[in-house]
N, C-alpha and C positions, 0 to 999 in steps of 0.2 A: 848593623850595630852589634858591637858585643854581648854577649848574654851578660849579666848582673850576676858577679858572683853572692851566694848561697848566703847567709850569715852565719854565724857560727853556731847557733841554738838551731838553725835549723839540719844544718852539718849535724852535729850531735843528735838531732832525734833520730834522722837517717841510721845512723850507726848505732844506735836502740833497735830500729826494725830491724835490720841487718842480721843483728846478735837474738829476735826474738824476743826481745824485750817491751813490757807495756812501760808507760813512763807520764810525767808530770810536765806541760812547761808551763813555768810560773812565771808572769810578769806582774809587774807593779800596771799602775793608771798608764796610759799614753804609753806604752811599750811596742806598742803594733805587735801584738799578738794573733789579732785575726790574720795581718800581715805574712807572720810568719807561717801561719797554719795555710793559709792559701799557697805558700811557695812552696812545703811540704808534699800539698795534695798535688800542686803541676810538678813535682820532682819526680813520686811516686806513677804520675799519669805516664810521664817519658820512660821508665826503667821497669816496670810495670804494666804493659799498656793491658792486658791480659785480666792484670787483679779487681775487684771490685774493691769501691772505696766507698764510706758511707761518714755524711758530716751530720753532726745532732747537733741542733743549736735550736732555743727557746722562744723568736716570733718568727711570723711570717716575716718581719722588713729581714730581719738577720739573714734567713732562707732567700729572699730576693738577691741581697745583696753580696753573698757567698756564690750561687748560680750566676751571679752575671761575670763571675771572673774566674772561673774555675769553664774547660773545654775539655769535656771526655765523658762517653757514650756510659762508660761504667762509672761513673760518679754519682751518689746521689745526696740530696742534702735534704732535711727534712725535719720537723720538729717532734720531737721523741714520743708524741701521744700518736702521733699517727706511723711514728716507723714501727714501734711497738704492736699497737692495733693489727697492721699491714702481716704479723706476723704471726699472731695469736686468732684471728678471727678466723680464721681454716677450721680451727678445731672446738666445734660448738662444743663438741660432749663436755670437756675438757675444761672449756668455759662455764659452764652449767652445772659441774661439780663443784669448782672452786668459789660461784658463787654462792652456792648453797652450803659450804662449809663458813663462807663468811658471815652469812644473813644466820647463821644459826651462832657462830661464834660472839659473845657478849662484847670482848674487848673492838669490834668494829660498828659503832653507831650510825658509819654513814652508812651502811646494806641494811636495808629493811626489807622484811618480806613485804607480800602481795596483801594488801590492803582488806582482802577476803577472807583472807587464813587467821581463824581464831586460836591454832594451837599454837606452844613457843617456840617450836621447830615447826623445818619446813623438809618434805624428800625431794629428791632430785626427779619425781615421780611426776610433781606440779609444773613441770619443766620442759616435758617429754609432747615432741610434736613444736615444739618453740623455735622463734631464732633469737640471738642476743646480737643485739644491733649496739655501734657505739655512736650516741647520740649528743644535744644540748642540755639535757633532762637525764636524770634516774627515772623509769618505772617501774616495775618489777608486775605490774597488771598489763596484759597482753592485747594488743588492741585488735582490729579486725584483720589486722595480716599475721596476727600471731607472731606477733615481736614484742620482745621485752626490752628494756633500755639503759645501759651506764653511760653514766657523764666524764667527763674531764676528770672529775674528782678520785673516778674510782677505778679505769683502768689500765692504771700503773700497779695498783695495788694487786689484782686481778692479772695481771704477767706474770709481777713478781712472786706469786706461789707455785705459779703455772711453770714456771722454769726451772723454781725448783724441785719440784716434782716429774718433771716431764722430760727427761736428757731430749727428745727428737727437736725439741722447743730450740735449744743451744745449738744441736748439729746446723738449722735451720738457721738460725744465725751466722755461724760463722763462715755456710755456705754465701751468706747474701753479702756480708762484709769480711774479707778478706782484710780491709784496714778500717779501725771506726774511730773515728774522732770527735770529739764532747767539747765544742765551744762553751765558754762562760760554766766550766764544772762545778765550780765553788754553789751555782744555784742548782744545779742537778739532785730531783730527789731522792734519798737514801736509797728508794727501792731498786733505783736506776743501776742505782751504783752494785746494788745486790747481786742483780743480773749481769753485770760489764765486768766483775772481778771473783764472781764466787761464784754464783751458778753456772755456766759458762765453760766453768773449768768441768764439768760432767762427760762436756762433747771434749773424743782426741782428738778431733778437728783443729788447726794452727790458725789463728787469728790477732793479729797487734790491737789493743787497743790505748787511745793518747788521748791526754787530758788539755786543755789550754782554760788558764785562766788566772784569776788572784784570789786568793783565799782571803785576803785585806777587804775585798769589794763582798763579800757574802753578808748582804744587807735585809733576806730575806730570811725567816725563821725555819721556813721549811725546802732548804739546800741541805745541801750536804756541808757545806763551810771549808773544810778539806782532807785529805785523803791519808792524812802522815800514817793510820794505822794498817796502810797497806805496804806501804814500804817500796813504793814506786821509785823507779829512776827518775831523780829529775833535773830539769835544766832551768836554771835563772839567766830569766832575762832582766838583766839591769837597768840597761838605755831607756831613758827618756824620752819622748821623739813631738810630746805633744806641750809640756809647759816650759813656763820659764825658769829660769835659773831660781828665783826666792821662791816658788812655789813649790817645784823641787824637794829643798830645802828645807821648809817647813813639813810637805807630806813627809819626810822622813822623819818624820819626829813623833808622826804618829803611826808607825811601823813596828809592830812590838814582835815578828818574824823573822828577822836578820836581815832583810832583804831591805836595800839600801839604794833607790836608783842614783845615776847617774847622769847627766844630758850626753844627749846623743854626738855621736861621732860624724855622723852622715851629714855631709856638707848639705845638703836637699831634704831634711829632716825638716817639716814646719815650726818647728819651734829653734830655728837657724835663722840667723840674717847675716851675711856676707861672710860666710864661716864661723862666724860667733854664735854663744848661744845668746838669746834674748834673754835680758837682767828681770825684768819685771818688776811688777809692785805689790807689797803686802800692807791692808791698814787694817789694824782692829780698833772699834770703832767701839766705845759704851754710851749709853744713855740713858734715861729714868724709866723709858716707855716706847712701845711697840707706838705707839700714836706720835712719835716724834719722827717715822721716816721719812714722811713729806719734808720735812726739815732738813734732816740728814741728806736728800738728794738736791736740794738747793745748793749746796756744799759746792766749793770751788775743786775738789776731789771728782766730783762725777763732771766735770764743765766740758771735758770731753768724751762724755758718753753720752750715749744717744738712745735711749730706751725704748724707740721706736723700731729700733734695729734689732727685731728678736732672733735672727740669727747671729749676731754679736756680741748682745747683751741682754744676759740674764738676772732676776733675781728669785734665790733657791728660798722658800721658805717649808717650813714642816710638814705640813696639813695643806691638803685641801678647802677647808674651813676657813682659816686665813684668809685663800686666793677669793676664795667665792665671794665675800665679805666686799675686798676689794676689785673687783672684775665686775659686780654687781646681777652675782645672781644667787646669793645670800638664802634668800626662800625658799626656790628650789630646792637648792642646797637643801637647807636643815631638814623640809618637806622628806626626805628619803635617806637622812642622816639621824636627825633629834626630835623626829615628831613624838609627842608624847603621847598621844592615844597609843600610836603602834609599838612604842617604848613595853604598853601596858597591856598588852594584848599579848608579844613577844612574850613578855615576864609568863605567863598566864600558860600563854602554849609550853613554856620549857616547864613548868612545874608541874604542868597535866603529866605530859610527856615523863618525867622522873621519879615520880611519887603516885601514878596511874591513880590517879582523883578523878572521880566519878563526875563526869560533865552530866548526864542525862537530865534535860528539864532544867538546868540550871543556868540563871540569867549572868550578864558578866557583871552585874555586883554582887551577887552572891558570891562571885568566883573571886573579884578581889577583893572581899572579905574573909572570905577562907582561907586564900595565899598571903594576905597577910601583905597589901601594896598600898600599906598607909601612906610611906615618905611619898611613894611616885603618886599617887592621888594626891596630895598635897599641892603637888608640884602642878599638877592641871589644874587643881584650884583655882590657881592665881595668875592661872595662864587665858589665852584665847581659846584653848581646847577644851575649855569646863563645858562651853553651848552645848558641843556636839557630846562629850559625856553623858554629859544630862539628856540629851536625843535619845542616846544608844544603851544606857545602864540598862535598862530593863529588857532588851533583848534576849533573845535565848542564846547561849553561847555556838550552840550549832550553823545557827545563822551569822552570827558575827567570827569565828573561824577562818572560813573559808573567802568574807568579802574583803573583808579588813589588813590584807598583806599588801607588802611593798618591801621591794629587794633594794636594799642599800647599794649594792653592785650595778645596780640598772641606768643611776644618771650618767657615771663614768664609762661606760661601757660603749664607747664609741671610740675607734683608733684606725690609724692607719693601717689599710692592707700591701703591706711590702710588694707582694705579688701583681697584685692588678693595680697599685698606686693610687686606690681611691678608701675613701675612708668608710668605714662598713660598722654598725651595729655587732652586738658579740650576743652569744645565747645571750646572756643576763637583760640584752635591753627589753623594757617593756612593751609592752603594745600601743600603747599612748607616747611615748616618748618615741616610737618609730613610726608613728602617726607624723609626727611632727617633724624626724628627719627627712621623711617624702616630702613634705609641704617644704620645708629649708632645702632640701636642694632643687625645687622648680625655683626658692623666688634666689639662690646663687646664681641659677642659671642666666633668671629675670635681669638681677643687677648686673652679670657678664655681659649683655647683650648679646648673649647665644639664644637669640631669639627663636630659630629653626628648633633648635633642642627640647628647648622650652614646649613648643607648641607641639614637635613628638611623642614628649614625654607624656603633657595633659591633654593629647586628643583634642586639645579645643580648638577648635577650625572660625577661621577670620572670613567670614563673606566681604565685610562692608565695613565702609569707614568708623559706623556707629560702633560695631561688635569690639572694633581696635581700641575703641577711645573707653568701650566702657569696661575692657580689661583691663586697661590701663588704669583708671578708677579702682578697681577691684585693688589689682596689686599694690599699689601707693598706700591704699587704706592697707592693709595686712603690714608695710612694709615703715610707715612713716608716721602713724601712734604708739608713741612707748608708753600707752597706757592701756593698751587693748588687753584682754586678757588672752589667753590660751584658748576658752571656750570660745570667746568670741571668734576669734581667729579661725580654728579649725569650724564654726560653723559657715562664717562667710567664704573660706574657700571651699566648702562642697556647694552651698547655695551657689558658687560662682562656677561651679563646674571647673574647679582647678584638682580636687580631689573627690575620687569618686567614693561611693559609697563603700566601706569595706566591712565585713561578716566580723571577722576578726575584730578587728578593733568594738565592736557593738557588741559582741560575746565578750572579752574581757571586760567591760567597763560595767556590765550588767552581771559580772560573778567575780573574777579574781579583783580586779581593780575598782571594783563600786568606791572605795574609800577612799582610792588613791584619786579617782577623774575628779571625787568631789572636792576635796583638797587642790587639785592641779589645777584646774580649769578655772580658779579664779587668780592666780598668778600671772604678773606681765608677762604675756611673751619674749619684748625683749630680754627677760632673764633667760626662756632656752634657748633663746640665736646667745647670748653671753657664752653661758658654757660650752654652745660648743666652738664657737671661738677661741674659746681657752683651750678648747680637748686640741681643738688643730693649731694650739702656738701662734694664735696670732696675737698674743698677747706675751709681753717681755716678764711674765708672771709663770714659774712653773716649781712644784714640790720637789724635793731634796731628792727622793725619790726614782722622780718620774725621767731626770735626767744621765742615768746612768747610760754609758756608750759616746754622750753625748760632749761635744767642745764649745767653747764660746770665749772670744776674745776676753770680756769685762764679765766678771761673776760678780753679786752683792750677795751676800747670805746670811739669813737671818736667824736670829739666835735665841727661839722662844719659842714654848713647849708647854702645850694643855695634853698633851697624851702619854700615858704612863710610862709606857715602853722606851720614851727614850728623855734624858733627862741633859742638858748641853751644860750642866753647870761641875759634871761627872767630870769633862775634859780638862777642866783646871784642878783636879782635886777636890772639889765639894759635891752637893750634893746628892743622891742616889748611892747609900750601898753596894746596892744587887749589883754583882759581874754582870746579869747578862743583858741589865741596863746598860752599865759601862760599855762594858763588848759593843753594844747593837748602836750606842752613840757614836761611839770612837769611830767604825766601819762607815758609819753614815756620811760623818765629818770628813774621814778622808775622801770617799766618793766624790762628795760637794767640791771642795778647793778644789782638786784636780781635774775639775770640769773648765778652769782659766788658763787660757791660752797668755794673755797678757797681763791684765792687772784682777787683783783680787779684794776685796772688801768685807770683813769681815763686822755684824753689826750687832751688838750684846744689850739688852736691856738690863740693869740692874738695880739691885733693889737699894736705896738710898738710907735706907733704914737699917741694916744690914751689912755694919762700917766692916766689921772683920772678917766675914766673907767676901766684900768686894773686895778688900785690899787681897786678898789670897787670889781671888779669880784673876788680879792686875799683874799682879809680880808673874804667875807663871804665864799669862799673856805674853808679858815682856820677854819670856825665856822663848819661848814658843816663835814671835814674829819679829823680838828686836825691839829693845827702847825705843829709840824713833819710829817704831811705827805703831804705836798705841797710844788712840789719841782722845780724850772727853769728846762728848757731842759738841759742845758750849765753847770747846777751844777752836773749832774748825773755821776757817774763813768761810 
């Protein structure tokens, strides 16, 4: 078979290496840009085979998915916290100075010194005999292996001075990538980029480095968004290769960069059929209220979608909050979202923490009487949370401190591992919530009828017909009341010897988590088989967000906004002043469409009351998808 010739964006980067040149390729949505970055890297492996190539790209699945198609001993692909790490942890000293110029430096809040040290500085002196380990946690107190600890958070920051400081840092570098490539740049954080185009330049050492991505798709705040003040060579990629022709069409309208796709040429392009491109469909859709969707899908418009089919069909809405509401695990939810004791406590620690207010002996009403948390007491007033206020006001704040926390980060913090294709817990989960992913995947395995598995995993050993029958009992009861609670649950599978006793879990719930087990353990359990139902998509329900990379034949998207940041009513011209509201809607919105393969549904709640802004937000709808396809709720068949 022929080899496939080359494209021409990939042709052009070539002749960028060539010349020495670092460079940019920018595509829009659906451009197959990892495409081209992968033909790049096997171009480079052929003519090349000698050089070392290194690809930086942002999860594990990205990392799986780059390694299974890329074949060369010198290539390596990796996500930039640990290519970085792999480079820097050699040189503790090094490490050790720079984090004690941070922990002393005021402008960086996340380095805090050692929990011991009464002075405002700290000498590199406290440090001395130490390792610095990069861990799930910050500690900066040394535990019995005499190790201290940075997280995710802080050692990018902790490179990025090291290089600049350090030329052997950069030689070191360019020795291990000879070519370095940055999938998805536009998320790349600044410091990354510190190190990839300024520091770097210290070592005479010759090294390329290329960007791939869309500075349009920069939907998180803390990327880089993109690079124009470096003045890179770059190359536009145009071609479309993923939507239809109106969806196209409409994303260029929200392109405010020059960059204008095109539908693809490539007769085998997915978004081809018998050489043609596929036309598709655009409807924007208004109505009075987010509680009219159940209506809105009644619609002879969705009669051939299938919402079942969640790798087909999506619906993108804002929030999390939203989904949970709907997917029905709402409680949870708010539990680690909007609880309002922790609301009050939160308030309480950041004020200590700002204004160094003397806690000593002092109960937490005195504390929110002195900070001044009349509106949020108000608000437990009237709430279900007053009981346990009135429990806990007169506690001393030292004891409430340290029980009373619960990381927001911790419900969602379950995702797929690209690498070993099973789905894993992240530092952030908590002890109780990975309590309970142990117990959910015996009873996955239970319902697979991977019964061997099952029985390896729990040790439980079957003599006799009884023992079978009365596991079987066991698991039905844990699996077939949606009204058990979580306590209950996690107590009937240790009584049933499905889950053994663990330290861990009995140490958190007895210090860090007392607050959280007492709150959790009376919620349905099926609300945490819900969510995590929802974390692994098996639900036709996922955040605007959470779908970037990602295709689907039928999008629905919903067009309704409790969160400040971003405001959907900016897209028509109303709305939100602030640019970087506009900015981070507009990025958002194009992401969303661009995720339809086929047909698109666009769905706006508006306010009825509010005649002259709706008629604004209609007109430029109409400019935007087309008179004919903007259509009232009430007109639909």
């Amino acid at each position: 078979m022929a080899q496939k010739e080359l494209e021409p964006e990939v042709q052009e980067a070539l002749s960028y290496i060539e010349s020495g040149q670092n460079f940019i390729l920018e595509g829009g949505a659906g451009s197959g840009k990892t495409y081209s970055l992968i033909s790049l890297i096997n171009e480079l492996s052929l003519k090349y085979p000698e050089k070392s190539i290194v690809c930086i790209t942002y999860t594990n699945n990205a990392v799986a998915e780059i390694k299974s198609r890329i074949n060369n001993e010198n290539f390596l692909v990796s996500t930039i916290h640990e290519f970085i790490w792999n480079i820097i942890k050699k040189y503790q000293n090094e490490i050790k100075v720079t984090l004690v110029n941070l922990i002393n430096d005021e402008n960086y809040k996340i380095f805090t010194k050692p929990r011991e040290i009464e002075e405002e500085s700290i000498a590199i002196d406290i440090f001395k005999d130490i390792y610095v380990e990069y861990d799930e946690y910050y500690s900066m107190t040394p535990n019995n292996e005499k190790k201290i600890k940075i997280s995710h958070n802080h050692v990018l920051i902790i490179a990025e001075k090291m290089f600049e400081k350090y030329k052997k840092l950069s030689d070191i570098f360019k020795d291990i990538a000879n070519f370095i490539f940055i999938d998805e740049y536009q998320d790349t954080d600044p410091g990354v980029i510190k190190i990839l185009l300024e520091h770097i330049k210290n070592s005479d050492k010759k090294n390329i480095v290329g960007f791939f991505g869309d500075s349009m798709q920069a939907i998180y705040d803390d990327g880089i968004g993109d690079l124009e003040k470096y003045h890179l060579r770059k190359i536009i990629k145009k071609q479309n290769r993923r939507n239809p022709k109106i969806v196209i069409e409409v994303a260029n309208k929200f392109r405010d960069d020059g960059l204008k796709q095109i539908p693809s040429t490539d007769y085998d392009a997915p978004n081809m059929e018998n050489g043609d491109i596929i036309k598709g469909s655009v409807k924007f859709i208004y109505g009075e209220s987010l509680d009219d969707i159940k209506l809105l899908k009644s619609k002879e418009i969705f009669s051939e979608w299938d919402f079942s089919e969640i790798g087909k069909t999506k619906e993108l809405r804002l929030t999390h909050n939203y989904n949970a509401d709907m997917i029905g695990f709402k409680e949870l939810y708010n539990l680690y979202n909007n609880d309002l004791i922790i609301k009050l406590i939160n308030k309480i620690r950041i004020e200590i923490a700002g204004k160094n207010i003397l806690t000593s002996e002092k109960t937490l009403e005195e504390l929110t009487v002195e900070i001044n948390c009349k509106k949020l007491l108000e608000e437990i007033k009237v709430s279900n949370d007053y009981t346990i206020y009135q429990e806990i006001r007169s506690l001393l704040w030292e004891e409430i401190k340290n029980k009373y926390k619960i990381n927001k980060e911790s419900l969602l913090g379950y995702k797929l591992n690209g690498l070993n294709k099973r789905y894993e817990a992240s530092s952030n989960r908590d002890k109780i919530l990975q309590r309970l992913d142990t117990l959910n995947e015996l009873l996955e395995l239970y319902e697979g009828k991977q019964y061997n598995e099952f029985l390896k995993q729990t040790h439980y050993i079957i003599k006799n017909k009884n023992e079978k029958i009365k596991l079987e009992k066991a698991v039905n009861f844990l699996l077939e009341n949606d009204n058990n609670t979580i306590g209950e649950i996690l107590e009937t599978a240790e009584k049933e010897g499905l889950l053994k006793e663990d330290d861990l879990f009995n140490n958190f719930i007895q210090k860090k988590g007392t607050y959280l087990w007492k709150k959790i353990k009376e919620i349905p359990f099926i609300q945490y088989r819900n969510s995590i139902k929802y974390l692994k998509e098996f639900f036709p329900i996922a955040t605007q967000h959470s779908v970037k990379g990602s295709e689907y034949d039928n999008v629905l998207i919903i067009l309704a906004s409790n969160w400040n940041k971003y405001d959907f009513k900016t897209l028509f011209g109303k709305g939100s002043t602030n640019e970087a509201v506009k900015r981070r809607t507009k990025k958002l919105f194009y992401v969303s469409i661009t995720r339809a393969k086929r047909n698109l549904v666009i769905y706006m709640p508006l306010d009825e009351n509010n005649e002259r802004d709706k008629n604004a937000i209609l007109e430029k709808a109409k400019e935007y998808f087309g008179v004919n396809n903007v259509f009232a709720l009430e007109e639909l068949k």
